[in-house]
N, C-alpha and C positions, 0 to 999 in steps of 0.2 A: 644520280644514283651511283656509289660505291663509293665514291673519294668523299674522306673524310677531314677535315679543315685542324691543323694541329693544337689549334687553339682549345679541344674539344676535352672534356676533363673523363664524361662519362659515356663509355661504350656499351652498348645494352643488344645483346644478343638473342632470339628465342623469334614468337611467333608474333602473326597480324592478322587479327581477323576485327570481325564486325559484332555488336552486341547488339542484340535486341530484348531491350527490357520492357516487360508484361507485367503493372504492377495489378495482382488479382487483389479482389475484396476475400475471400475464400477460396476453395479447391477450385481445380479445373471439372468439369464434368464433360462426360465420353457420352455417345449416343448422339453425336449428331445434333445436339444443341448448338444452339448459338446465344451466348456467353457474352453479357457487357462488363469492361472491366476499367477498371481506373485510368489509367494511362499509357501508351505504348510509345517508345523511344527508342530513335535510332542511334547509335552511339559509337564510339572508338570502344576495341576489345579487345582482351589479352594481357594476361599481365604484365607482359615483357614492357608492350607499348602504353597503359598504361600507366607503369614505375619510370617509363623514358619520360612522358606526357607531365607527368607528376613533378619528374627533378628537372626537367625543363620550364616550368612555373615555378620553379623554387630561385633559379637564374643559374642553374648549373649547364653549361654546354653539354646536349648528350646528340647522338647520334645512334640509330636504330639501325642494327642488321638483322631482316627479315625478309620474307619473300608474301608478294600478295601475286592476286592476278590480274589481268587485263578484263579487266570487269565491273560493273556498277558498284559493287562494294568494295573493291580493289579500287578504281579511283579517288572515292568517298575516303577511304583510309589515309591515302597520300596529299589529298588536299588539307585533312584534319591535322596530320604530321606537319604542315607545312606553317598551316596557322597554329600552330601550339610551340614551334619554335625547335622542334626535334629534325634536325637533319635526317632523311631518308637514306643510307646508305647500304640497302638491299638489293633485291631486285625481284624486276616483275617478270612471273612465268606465263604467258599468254594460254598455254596448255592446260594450267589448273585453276580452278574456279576458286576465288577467295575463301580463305576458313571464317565459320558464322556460330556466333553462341546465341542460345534462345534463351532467357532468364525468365522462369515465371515465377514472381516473387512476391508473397503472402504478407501482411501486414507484421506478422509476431518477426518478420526476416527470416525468416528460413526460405529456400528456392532451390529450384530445378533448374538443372543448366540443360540444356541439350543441345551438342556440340556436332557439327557439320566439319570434319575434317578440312578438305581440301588444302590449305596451303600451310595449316599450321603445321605441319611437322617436317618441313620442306628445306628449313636451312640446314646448310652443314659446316665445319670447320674452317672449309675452302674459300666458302664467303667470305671470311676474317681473315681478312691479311693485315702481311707485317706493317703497312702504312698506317693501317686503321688502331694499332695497335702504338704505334709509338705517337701517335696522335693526342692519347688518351690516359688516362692517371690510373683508371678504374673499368675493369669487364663484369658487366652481371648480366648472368641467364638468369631468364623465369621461364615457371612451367615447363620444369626439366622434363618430367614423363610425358610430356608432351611430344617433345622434339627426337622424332626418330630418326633423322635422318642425322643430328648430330652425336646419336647414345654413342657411337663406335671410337668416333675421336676427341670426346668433350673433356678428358683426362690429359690429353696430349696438349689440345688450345690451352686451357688454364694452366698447365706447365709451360707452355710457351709465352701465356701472356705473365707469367711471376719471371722469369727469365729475363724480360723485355721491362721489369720496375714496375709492375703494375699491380695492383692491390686485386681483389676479386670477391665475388659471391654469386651465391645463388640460391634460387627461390624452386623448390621442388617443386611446391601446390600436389593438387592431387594427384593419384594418380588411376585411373579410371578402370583399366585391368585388374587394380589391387594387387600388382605384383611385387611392387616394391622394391626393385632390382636395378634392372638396366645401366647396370655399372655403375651408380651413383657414389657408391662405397671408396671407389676408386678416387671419381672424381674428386669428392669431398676433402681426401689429402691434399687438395691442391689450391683449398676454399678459403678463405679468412672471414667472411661470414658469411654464415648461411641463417635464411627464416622459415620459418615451419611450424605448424600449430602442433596440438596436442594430437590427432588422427594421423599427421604427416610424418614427426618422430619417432611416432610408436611402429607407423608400417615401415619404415624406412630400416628401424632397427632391431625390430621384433620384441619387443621390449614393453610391458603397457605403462609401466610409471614413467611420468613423465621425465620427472628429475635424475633419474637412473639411466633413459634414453636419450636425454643432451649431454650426460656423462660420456655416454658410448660415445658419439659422434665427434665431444671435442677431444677423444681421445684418439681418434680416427685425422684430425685438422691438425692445420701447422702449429707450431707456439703462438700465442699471443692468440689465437682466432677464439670468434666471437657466435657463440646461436642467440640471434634473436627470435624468440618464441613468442609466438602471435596468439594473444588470449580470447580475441574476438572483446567483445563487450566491456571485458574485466583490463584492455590493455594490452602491453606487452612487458617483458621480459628480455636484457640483454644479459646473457648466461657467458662466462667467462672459465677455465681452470683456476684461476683466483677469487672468484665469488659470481652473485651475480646482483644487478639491480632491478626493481620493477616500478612499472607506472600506470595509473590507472586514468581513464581519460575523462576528463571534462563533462559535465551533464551537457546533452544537445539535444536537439529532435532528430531521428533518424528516419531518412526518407529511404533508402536503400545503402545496402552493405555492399555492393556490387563492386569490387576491385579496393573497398576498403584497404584491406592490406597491402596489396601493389602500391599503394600510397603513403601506407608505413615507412615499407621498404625505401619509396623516393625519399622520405623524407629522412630516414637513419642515414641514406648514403649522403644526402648533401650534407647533411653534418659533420659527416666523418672526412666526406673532401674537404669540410671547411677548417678541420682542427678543432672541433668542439671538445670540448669533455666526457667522456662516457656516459655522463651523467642527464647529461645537454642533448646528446645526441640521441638519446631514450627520451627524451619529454617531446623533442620535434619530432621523433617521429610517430610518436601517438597522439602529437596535435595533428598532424598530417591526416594520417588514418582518419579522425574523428571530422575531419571536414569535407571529407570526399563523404561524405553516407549523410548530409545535406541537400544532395539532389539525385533525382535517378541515372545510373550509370556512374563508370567510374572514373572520368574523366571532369562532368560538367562543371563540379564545388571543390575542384584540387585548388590548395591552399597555394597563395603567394607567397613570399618571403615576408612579408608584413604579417600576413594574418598569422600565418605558423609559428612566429614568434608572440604572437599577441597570445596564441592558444596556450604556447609551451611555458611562457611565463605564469600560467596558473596551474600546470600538472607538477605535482610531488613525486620526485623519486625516492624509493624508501630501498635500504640494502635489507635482507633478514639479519 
């Protein structure tokens, strides 16, 4: 735990928790019923880990800084990191109980999350050192509102990790207060892409059209940065000052959406560390996204570097 190997292209920063996905036939009912439901699955959680999970099965070197705890779901987490091929280099706080998402998730795909703090918002700036950092080509936070402990200094690391030749992003996700703040404005000057749906750009920037609120934000980013805009269903969108592309993903069966996008996200950044095209790197990561929502949880159906291209080579990107 901590030392990071330099060989490592992708550093992935943010939380570690536990997923537990509930797929219902219909609603929950209250009253002390007892309730049989399709399936229940224990799972890696987080978007952080994941978009690591994710571009670690694409053949990207990535290394996770995060904190769990000394606990049943906390060890479960770091054995999963270990088999998935993401280097741990966090650390374990024995005083807080690991952070746990509950997913009760309905057939149309819509779901309730309900989130057990403990360790998710626990890392901070400190944890990233300068080793881990010249190790690495690339820094991405996920589940920015999430991570409280690093709102203070998350401006200052991505200025330190662009200083140090390193590309960046970040992944807001929701944010659960609905405040929409926590200094992200700041940060985002510091972003070269950032992903975010339709509910996430608009709170972010107070703005409800879409297209008018990726305006804001890439105006807010350095030159050349990029909003990938996450359409759920319909795709994505890589939004640029010089235009942008879209793609729409492949017919599949959809078993669960659970961490879908975190796996967009792996699979946009390995493209991008790879030198793909813009164009390329919008089609893999919407084959990405489209294969993780194959099985429950968002880890179990993350694309390999075979599949993701066997997927991307059927998505069309279309410019307007």
């Amino acid at each position: 735990m901590g030392h990071v190997d330099p060989a490592l292209n992708l550093l992935v920063v943010g939380e570690l928790c536990v997923d537990l996905i509930v797929l219902l036939d219909g609603d929950v009912r209250f009253g002390q019923h007892e309730q049989l439901v399709t399936s229940t699955t224990l799972t890696m959680g987080s978007s952080s880990a994941i978009t690591a999970c994710g571009a670690a099965r694409l053949g990207v070197p990535t290394a996770l800084v995060a904190v769990r705890g000394d606990d049943v779901f906390g060890r479960f987490l770091g054995e999963e990191l270990s088999r998935r091929g993401v280097v741990e280099a966090g650390r374990v706080d024995a005083t807080t109980p690991t952070g746990s998402s509950t997913h009760l998730s309905r057939p149309d795909g819509d779901r309730a999350i309900l989130t057990a703090m403990g360790s998710i918002g626990a890392v901070t700036a400190a944890d990233v050192t300068d080793e881990m950092l010249d190790g690495s080509a690339h820094l991405h936070v996920g589940s920015y509102f999430l991570q409280e402990s690093l709102w203070a200094d998350a401006a200052a690391l991505f200025a330190r990790a662009r200083a140090r030749g390193l590309s960046t992003s970040l992944d807001g996700n929701f944010d659960p207060a609905e405040q929409w703040d926590r200094g992200i404005l700041a940060v985002l000057a510091e972003v070269d892409v950032f992903f975010g749906n339709e509910q996430e750009v608009a709170g972010i920037t107070g703005i409800a059209d879409p297209d008018a609120a990726i305006g804001h934000l890439l105006g807010i980013m350095p030159d050349g940065a990029t909003v990938v805009f996450k359409r759920g269903a319909d795709g994505a969108s890589a939004v640029t000052r010089a235009g942008s592309l879209s793609a729409r993903p492949p017919a599949s069966a959809i078993v669960d959406t659970v961490g879908a996008g975190d796996s967009l996200a792996a699979g946009y950044l390995a493209a991008r560390l790879r030198g793909d095209a813009p164009d390329r790197q919008l089609a893999y990561a919407v084959a990405c996204g489209t294969a993780s929502t194959r099985a429950a949880g968002g880890t179990a159906a993350q694309a390999d570097a075979a599949l993701a291209a066997e997927l991307a080579a059927t998505i069309a990107v279309t410019a307007p």
